[in-house]
N, C-alpha and C positions, 0 to 999 in steps of 0.2 A: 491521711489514710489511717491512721493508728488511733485516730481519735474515732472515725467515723468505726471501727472495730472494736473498739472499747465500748463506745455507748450501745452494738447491737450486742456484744455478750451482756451486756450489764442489763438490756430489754430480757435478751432470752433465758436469764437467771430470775429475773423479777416474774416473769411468766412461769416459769417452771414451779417459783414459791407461792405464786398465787393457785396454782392449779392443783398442788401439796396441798392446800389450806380448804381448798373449796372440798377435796377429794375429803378429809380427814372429818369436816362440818356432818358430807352428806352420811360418812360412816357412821356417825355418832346418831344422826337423825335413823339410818338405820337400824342401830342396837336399839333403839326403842324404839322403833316397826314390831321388829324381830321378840322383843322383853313384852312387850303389848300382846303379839300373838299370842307366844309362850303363858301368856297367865292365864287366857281364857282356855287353851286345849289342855295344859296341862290336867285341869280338875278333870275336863272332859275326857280324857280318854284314860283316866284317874291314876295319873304319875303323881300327884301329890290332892290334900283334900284341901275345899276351901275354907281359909283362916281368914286371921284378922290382917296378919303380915302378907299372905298373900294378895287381900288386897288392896292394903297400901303401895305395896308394888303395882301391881296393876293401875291404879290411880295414879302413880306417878311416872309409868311412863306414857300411860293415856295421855297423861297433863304435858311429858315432853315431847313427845309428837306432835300435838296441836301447837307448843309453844315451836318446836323448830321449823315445822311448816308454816307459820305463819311470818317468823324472821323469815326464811331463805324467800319468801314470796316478797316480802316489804325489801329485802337487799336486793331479789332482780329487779325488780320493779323500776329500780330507780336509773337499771341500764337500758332492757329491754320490756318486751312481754312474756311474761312467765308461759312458758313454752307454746310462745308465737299467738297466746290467746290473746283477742284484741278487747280484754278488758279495759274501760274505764280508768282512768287514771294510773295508767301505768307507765314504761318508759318514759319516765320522768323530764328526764336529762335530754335526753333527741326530740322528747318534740316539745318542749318549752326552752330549747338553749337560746333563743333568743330574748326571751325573758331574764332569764337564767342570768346572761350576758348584761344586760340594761341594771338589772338589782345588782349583781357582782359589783361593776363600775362605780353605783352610787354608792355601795357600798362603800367601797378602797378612796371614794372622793369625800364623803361626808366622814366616816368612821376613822380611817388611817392616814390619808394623806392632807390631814388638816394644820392648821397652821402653829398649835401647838404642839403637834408632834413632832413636823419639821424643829421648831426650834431647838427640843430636844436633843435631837438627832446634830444639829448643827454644834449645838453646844456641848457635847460629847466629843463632835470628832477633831481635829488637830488639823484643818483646812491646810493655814498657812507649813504645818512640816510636813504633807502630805503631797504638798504641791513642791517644797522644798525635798523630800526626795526623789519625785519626779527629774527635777530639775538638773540633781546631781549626778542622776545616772549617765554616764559617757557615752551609750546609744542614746540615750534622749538628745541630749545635747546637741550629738552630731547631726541626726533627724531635725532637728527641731533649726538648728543653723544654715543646715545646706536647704530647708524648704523656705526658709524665710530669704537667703539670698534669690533664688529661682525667683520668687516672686518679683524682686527685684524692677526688673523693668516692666512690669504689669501694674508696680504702685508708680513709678514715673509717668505711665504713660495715663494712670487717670488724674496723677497731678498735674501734667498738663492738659486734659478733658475742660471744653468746653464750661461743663458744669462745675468743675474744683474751681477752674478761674471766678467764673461768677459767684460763686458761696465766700471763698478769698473775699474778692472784692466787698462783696456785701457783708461781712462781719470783721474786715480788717477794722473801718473806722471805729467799729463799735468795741473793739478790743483796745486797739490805741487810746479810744477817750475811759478806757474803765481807769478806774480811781490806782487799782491793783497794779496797773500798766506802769502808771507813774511812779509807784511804790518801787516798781522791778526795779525803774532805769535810776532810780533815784539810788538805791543800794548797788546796781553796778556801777555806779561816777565813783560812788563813795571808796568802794574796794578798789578802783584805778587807780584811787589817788591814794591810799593807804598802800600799794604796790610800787608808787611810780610810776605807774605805764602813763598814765596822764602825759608825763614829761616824753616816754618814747611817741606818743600819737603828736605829742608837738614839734619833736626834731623829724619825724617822716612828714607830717604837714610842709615844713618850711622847706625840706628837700624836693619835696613832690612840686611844692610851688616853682624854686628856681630853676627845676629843671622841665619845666614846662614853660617856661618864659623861655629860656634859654630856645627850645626846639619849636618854639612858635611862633619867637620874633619877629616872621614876615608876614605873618597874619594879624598881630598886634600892631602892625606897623601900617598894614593896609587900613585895621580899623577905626585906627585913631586917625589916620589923614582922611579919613571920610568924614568921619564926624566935626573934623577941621573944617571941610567943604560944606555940611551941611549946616554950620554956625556961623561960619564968617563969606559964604560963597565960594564959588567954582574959581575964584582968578586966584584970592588968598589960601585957600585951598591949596594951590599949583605952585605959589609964591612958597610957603612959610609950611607947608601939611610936613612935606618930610623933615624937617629941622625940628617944630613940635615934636614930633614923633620923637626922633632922633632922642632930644631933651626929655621926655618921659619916660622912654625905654632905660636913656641912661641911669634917671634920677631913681627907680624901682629898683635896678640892679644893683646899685649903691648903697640903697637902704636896707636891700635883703642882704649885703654883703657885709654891712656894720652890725647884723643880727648875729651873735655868737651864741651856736649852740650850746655853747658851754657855760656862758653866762648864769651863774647864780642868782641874781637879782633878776632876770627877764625869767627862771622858770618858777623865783618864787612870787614874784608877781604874777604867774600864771597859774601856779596855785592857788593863790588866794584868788582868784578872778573864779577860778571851775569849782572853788569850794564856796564862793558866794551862788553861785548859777545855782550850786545844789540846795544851797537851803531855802532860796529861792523858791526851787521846784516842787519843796518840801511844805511849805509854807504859805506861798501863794496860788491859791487856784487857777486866777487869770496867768500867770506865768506856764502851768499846767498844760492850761488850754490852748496856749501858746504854743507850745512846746508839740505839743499833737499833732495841730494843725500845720503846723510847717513840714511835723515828719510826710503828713500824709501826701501835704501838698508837694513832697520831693520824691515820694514813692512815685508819685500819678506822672513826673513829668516825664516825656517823650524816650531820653537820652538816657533817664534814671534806669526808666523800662528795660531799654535796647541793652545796655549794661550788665541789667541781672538777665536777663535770656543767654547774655553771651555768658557769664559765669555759669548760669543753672547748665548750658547746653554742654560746657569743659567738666563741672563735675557731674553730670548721669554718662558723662563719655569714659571717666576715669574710673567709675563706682561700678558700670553694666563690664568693662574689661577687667577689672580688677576683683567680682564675681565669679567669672568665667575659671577663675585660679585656684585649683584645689589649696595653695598654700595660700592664697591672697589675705589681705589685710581684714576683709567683709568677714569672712567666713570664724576669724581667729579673732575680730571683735565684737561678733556675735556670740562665741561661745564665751568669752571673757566675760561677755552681760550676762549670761544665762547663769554662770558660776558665780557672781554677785549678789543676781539677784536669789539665787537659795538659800545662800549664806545670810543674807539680809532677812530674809523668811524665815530664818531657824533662832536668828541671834537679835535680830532686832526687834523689843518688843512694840518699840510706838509702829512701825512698818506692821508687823503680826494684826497689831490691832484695828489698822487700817484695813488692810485687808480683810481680816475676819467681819468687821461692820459693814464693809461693800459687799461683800459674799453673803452677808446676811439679811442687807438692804434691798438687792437683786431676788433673790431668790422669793422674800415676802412679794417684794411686786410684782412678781411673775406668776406668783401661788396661784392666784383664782384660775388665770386662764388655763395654768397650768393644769387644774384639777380636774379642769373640764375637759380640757382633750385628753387627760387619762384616762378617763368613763367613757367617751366618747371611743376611744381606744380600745379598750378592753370588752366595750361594745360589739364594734364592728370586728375584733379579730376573733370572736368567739360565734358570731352570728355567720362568720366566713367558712366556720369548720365545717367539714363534714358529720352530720348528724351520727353517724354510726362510729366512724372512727373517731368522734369527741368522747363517746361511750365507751368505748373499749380503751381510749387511751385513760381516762379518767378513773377507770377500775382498775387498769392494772396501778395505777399510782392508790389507791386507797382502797380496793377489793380486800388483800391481808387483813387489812384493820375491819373491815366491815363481813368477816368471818369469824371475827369473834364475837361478833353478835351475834351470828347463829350459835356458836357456841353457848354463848349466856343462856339462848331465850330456852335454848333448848334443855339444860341443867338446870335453870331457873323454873322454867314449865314443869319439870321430873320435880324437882325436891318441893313447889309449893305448891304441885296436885297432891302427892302425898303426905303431907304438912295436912291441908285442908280438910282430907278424908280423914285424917286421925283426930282431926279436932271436931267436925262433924258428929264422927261414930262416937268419940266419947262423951260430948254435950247431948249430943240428941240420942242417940242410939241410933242411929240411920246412915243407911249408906250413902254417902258422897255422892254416887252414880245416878 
């Protein structure tokens, strides 16, 4: 409300100055009405006699009359019709604003908003600190955190969309066989095994295996006396299936039981095994390709599937409740990234310069079209006005300034009417007039 009352005082002062300035033109064009009359009755009704100086004077504001009527006619012109006469090429502006509008456009597309001035402009301003004190503002922040959890389950629900699976699918293998891919996985082996975690993925392996033998035993036991039956027949099978069995389940628990976590020599045998894989990986392509293809071939299978659905469906269950929590983890590790990344904008120059070449890479490839629906633009919103009030708003922003042109022409016309009479009479001996 206070704004909308600020901008009509600030209308009806801009009014008031403009109608000051019209009023102050037409007095001036009056006193030389008025200085015009005065020279020809004066002699006439012989208040003074005729001189050389009187008429000079006379000639010049003869000369400022013609010049001021001739400005104030060219400055309405270009609003309306000088008083509602339907001359020829007048009211400019209302009835060519559609023209008016189309030239504007090309203009601000071809003259100003071209690709060298953008760059300028680019190159001038401080993108990455700009956006870095956006960032740091603690309304931005919270704005910017609580809009991004909200969306939350609206980005789950088009990752799992029909369409996100299919796009997945079809550009997974083409990301796993990139060259880059191999590069990634090849620098995380390496960093495991410079940390050790290599060693902890090998004691939870062996853990994970014996106690899945352990809790599955009767199904491993079903397995192998089938397969008993289906080698040696249904009689040996019935004979000998359980006692093989017996004897394998024993002989595995045995061997994983002789496996000591702690062993020195089994984890540094296991290093050097995961530190040959890598160079391996590093080194040979076919190993590479290898390598891919197994992953992809173990993404695809049935059970892998079923697996990640059951994880993905535990965490959008953890992440869509843990949203919902004005104190939650989502909301406070969203603002933690947001405060990173401005400090990374401000402080980091290789980051700075990324940014700044994407923002500048975007923007050129965007220019053309850009330029075009600006004109396009500036087109159509000017071709939308109303013809009269384009008029009337358009003067009062530039009427002021285009009152001293009446001013000029009119001082201008006065002092070089009577300039040219005095130069006349004294060259020629004749009058001006």
């Amino acid at each position: 409300m206070a704004i909308i009352e600020d901008t009509n005082a600030q209308h009806n002062t801009t009014y008031q100055e403009l109608k000051r300035y019209k009023s102050l033109a037409t007095m001036l064009l009056g006193v030389m009405v008025l200085l015009t009359l005065l020279s020809y009755l004066a002699p006439a009704l012989g208040w003074v006699k005729e001189s050389f100086w009187l008429e000079i004077v006379r000639a010049g504001a003869y000369a400022g009359v013609v010049g001021g009527i001739a400005d104030w006619f060219a400055v309405v012109a270009l609003f309306r019709r000088p008083m509602g006469l339907p001359i020829p090429h007048t009211a400019i502006l209302p009835t060519q604003k559609d023209r008016l509008g189309r030239a504007l456009g090309l203009f601000v597309m071809e003259q100003v908003f071209t690709e060298q001035e953008v760059n300028v402009v680019l190159q001038r301003v401080d993108l990455p600190g700009a956006m870095a004190n956006i960032l740091e503002d603690k309304n931005m922040q919270e704005t910017i955190a609580v809009s991004v959890v909200r969306v939350t389950p609206q980005i789950f629900d088009y990752m799992e969309s029909g369409r996100m699976s299919q796009m997945f699918a079809r550009f997974l293998p083409k990301i796993l066989g990139d060259d880059d891919f191999i590069l990634v996985i090849v620098k995380l082996l390496r960093n495991l095994v410079d940390r050790n975690k290599h060693e902890e993925i090998l004691s939870y392996l062996l853990r994970y295996i014996k106690d899945n033998i352990h809790s599955s035993e009767s199904v491993l036991r079903s397995v192998i006396q089938e397969r008993v039956r289906e080698q040696g027949g249904r009689f040996l099978g019935w004979a000998i299936g359980g006692s093989v069995a017996t004897r394998v389940l024993a002989s595995v628990r045995q061997e994983l039981e002789r496996i000591d976590l702690e062993d020195s020599s089994l984890r540094e045998n296991f290093t050097q095994w995961v530190q040959t894989q890598i160079d391996r990986l590093e080194t040979d392509p076919s190993q590479a390709r290898a390598l891919t293809q197994t992953i992809i071939e173990a993404l695809s299978q049935e059970k892998v599937v079923g697996w990640w659905r059951h994880v993905w469906q535990r965490l959008r269950e953890k992440v869509e409740s843990d949203v919902k929590n004005p104190q939650g983890r989502a909301l406070s590790l969203v603002r933690d990234s947001l405060e990173d990344l401005a400090q990374k904008m401000r402080h980091d120059a290789v980051f700075r310069g990324q940014i700044e070449k994407g923002i500048h890479k975007g923007v050129l490839y965007m220019l053309p079209s850009m330029r075009i629906r600006l004109a396009e633009f500036i087109a159509s919103v000017i071709a939308g006005w109303d013809a009269v009030a384009m008029a009337d708003k358009l003067e009062l922003r530039v009427g002021k300034d285009l009152q001293f042109i009446r001013f000029s022409g009119t001082f201008i016309g006065c002092g070089v009417g009577a300039a040219l009479f005095a130069l006349l009479h004294v060259v020629f001996g004749i009058n001006a007039e």
